[in-house]
C-alpha positions as CSV (number, residue, x, y, z in Angstrom):
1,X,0.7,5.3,1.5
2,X,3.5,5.9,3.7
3,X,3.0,7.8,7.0
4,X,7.4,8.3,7.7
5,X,8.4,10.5,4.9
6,X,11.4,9.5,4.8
7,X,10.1,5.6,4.2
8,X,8.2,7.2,1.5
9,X,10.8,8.7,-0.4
10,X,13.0,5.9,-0.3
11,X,10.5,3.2,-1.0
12,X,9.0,5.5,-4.2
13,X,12.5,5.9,-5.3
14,X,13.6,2.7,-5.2
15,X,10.1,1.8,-6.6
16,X,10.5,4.2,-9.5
17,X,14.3,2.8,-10.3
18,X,12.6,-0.1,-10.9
19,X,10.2,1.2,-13.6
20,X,7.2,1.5,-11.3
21,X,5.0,4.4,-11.6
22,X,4.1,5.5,-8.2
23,X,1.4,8.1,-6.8
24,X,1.5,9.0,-3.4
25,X,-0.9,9.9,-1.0
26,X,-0.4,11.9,2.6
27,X,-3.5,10.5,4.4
28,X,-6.3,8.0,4.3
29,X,-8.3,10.5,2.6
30,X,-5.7,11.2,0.1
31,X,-5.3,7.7,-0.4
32,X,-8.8,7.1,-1.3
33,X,-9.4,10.0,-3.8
34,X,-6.4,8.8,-5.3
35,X,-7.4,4.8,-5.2
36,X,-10.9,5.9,-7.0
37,X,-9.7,8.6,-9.6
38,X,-6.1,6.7,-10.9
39,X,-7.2,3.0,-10.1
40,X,-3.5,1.9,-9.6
41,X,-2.4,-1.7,-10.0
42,X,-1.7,-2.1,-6.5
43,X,-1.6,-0.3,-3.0
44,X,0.8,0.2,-0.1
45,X,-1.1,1.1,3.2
46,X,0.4,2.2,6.4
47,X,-2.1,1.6,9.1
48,X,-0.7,4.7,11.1
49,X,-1.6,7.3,8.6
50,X,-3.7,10.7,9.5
51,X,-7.4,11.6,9.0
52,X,-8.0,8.0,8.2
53,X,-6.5,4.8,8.9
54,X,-5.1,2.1,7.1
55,X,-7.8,-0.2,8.3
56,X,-10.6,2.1,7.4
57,X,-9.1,2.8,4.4
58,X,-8.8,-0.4,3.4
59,X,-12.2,-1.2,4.2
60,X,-13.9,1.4,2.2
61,X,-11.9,0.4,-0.6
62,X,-12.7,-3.5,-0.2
63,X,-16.4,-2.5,-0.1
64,X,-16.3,-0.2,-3.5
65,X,-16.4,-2.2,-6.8
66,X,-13.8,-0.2,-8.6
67,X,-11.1,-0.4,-5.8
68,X,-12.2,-3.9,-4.8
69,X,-9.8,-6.1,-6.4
70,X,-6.4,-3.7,-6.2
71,X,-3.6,-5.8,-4.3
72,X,-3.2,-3.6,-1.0
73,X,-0.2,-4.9,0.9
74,X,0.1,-3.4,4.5
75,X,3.0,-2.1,5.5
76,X,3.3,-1.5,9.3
77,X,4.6,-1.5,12.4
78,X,1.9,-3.1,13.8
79,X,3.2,-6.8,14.0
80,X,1.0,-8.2,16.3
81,X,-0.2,-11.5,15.2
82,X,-4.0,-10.3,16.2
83,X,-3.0,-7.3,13.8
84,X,-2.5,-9.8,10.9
85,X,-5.4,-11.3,11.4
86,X,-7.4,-8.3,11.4
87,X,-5.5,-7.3,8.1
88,X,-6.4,-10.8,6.4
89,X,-10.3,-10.3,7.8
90,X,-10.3,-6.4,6.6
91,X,-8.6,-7.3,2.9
92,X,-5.2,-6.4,3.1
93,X,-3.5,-9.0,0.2
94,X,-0.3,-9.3,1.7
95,X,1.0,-7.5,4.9
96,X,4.9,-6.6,5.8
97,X,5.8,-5.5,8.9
98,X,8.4,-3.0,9.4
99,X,11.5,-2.6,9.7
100,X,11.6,-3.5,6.0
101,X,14.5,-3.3,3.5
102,X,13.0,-1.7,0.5
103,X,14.7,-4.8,-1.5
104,X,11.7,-6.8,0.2
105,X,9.3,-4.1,-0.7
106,X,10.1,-4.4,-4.1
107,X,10.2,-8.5,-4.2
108,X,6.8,-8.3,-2.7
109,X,5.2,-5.7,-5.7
110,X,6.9,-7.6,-8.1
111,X,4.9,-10.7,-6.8
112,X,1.5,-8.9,-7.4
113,X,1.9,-6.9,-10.2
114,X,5.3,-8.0,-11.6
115,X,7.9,-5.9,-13.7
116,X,7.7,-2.3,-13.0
117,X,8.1,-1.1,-16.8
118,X,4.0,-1.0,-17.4
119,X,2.5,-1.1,-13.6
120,X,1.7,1.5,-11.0
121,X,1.7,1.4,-7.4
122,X,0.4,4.1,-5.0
């Protein structure tokens, strides 16, 4: 969950290069429905995102058994050491702050999840 498209498109292509299957959302909402119905092996979350944000997003799906345990890594502007903290306190697993090279995207889902030929990420 992505809210620049272009950041999107060229972190779910280099995603899918890799052998990652990826779903993507357009919103907090989205992001949800999606979370609950595929149950993908791990999340990116953009704080910024519309209807709902990252945070709250996050927080619903931290509180809901089947979405509980999915790595969600944060990716953001918002560097803030307070927002880091929040992000550890709300659930985020891991948290990236942008600018990021989608090399260190891809380092960082390969930590959770590892090799992209069987996982998914949303």
């Amino acid at each position: 969950m992505e809210d620049n498209e272009d950041n999107r498109i060229i972190y779910s292509t280099v995603l899918r290069h890799l052998g990652y299957e990826v779903i993507e959302a357009q919103d907090g909402v989205g992001a949800l429905h999606i979370a609950r119905s595929e149950l993908p092996a791990l999340i990116l979350m953009d704080i910024s995102i519309p209807r709902m944000d990252g945070w709250e997003t996050t927080r619903i799906l931290r509180q809901d058994p089947a979405t509980q345990d999915i790595p969600i890594i944060a990716l953001t502007a918002h560097a803030l050491a307070d927002d880091r903290e929040k992000a550890a306190k709300i659930g985020f697993s891991s948290y990236l702050a942008k600018p990021v090279e989608p090399r260190v995207v891809a380092a960082e889902v390969r930590r959770w999840i590892g090799d992209g030929h069987e996982s998914t990420a949303s």
